[in-house]
C-alpha positions in Angstrom: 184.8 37.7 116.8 186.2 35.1 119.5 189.1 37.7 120.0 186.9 40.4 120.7 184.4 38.2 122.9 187.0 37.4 124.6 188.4 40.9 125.2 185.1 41.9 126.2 184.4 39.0 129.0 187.8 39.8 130.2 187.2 43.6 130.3 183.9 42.9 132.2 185.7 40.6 135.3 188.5 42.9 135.0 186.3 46.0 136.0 183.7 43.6 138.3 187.1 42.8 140.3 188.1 46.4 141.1 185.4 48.0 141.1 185.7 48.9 145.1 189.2 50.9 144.6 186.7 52.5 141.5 184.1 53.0 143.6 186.6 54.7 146.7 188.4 56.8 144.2 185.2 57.9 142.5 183.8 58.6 145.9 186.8 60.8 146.6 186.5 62.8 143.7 182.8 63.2 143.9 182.6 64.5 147.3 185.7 67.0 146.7 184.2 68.7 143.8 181.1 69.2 145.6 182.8 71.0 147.9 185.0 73.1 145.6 182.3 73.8 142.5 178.5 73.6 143.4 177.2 76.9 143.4 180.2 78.7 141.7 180.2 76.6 138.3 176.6 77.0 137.0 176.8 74.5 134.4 178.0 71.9 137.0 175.5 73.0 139.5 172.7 72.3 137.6 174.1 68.9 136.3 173.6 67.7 140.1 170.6 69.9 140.4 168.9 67.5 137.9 171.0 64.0 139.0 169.4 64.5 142.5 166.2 65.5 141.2 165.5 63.0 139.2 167.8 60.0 141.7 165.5 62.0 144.6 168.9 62.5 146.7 171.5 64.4 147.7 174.7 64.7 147.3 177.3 62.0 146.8 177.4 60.7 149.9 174.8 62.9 151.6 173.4 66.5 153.0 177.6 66.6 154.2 179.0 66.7 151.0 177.6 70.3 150.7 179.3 72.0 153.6 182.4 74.2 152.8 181.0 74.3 148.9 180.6 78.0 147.7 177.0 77.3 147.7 176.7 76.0 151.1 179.1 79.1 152.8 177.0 82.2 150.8 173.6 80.9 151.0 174.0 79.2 154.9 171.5 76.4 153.0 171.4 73.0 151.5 169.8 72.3 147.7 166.4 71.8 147.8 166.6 68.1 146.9 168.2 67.7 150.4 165.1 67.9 152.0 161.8 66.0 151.8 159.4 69.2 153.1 160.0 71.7 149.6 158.1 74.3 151.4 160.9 75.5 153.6 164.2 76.8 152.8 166.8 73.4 153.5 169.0 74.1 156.4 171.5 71.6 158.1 168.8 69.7 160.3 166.1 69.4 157.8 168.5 67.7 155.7 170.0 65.6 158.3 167.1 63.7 158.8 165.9 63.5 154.8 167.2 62.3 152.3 169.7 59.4 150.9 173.1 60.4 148.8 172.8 59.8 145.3 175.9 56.9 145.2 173.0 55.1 147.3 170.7 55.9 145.0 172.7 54.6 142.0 173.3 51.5 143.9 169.6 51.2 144.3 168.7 52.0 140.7 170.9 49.1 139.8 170.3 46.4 142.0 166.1 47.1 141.3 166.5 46.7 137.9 169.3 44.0 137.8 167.6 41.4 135.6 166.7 44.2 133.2 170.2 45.1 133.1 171.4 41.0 133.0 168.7 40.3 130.3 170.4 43.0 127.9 174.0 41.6 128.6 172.9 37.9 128.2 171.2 39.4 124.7 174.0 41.1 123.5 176.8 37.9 124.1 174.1 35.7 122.5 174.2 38.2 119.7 178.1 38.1 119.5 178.3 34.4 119.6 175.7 34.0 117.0 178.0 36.1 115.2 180.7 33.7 115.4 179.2 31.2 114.4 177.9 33.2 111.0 181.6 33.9 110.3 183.2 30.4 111.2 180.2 29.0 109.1 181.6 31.6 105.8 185.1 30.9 106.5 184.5 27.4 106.3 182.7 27.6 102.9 184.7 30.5 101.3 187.2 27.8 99.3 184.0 25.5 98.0 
């Protein structure tokens, strides 16, 4: 159980350390497949459909991650979720002046509920090293 604690703690600085290059490349990605599948590839349309619905944002970055996508160049619009005012159709400066990208949002989401999130890690190493301590306690008392 040490071994894997261990593992674990490292794992955890290990990511904590890069996440920025993470985060850069992620961005990267992200932003590119925007542009190359929303509004041809209907299962991954409405996969950000409901991340920005429910994160209230758009895009990866923002309203710009949409132009050049197939959805952007037929309909000559934004999603919906790109602009605060639903009553309208979303064109490029409604959306300009609305909403966050949903990276932000994520970032937001995470830093609000930080001590949730810290609570559940502290929890789950107390568990671990409880668990230790079971084990070392039956290893010691396994020859008596």
């Amino acid at each position: 159980y040490l071994f894997i604690f261990t593992k674990l703690l490292t794992g955890f600085t290990h990511r904590l350390i890069n996440a920025f290059p993470i985060g850069w490349r992620m961005w990267m990605l992200f932003a590119e497949s925007i542009k190359n599948k929303y509004g041809e590839d209907e299962s991954y349309t409405s996969v950000w459909d409901s991340t920005m619905s429910e994160l209230k944002c758009c895009g990866y970055n923002n309203y710009s991650d949409f132009m050049g996508s197939p959805f952007e160049s037929t309909a000559s619009l934004y999603p919906v979720t790109c602009c605060r005012s639903s009553s309208g159709p979303c064109n490029e400066n409604e959306a300009k002046r609305s909403v966050v990208g949903c990276f932000n949002a994520l970032v937001n989401l995470i830093e609000d509920n930080a001590v949730l999130l810290a609570g559940v890690a502290l929890g789950i190493a107390a568990l671990e090293i409880a668990a230790m301590v079971v084990s070392m306690i039956l290893y010691t008392n396994v020859g008596k």
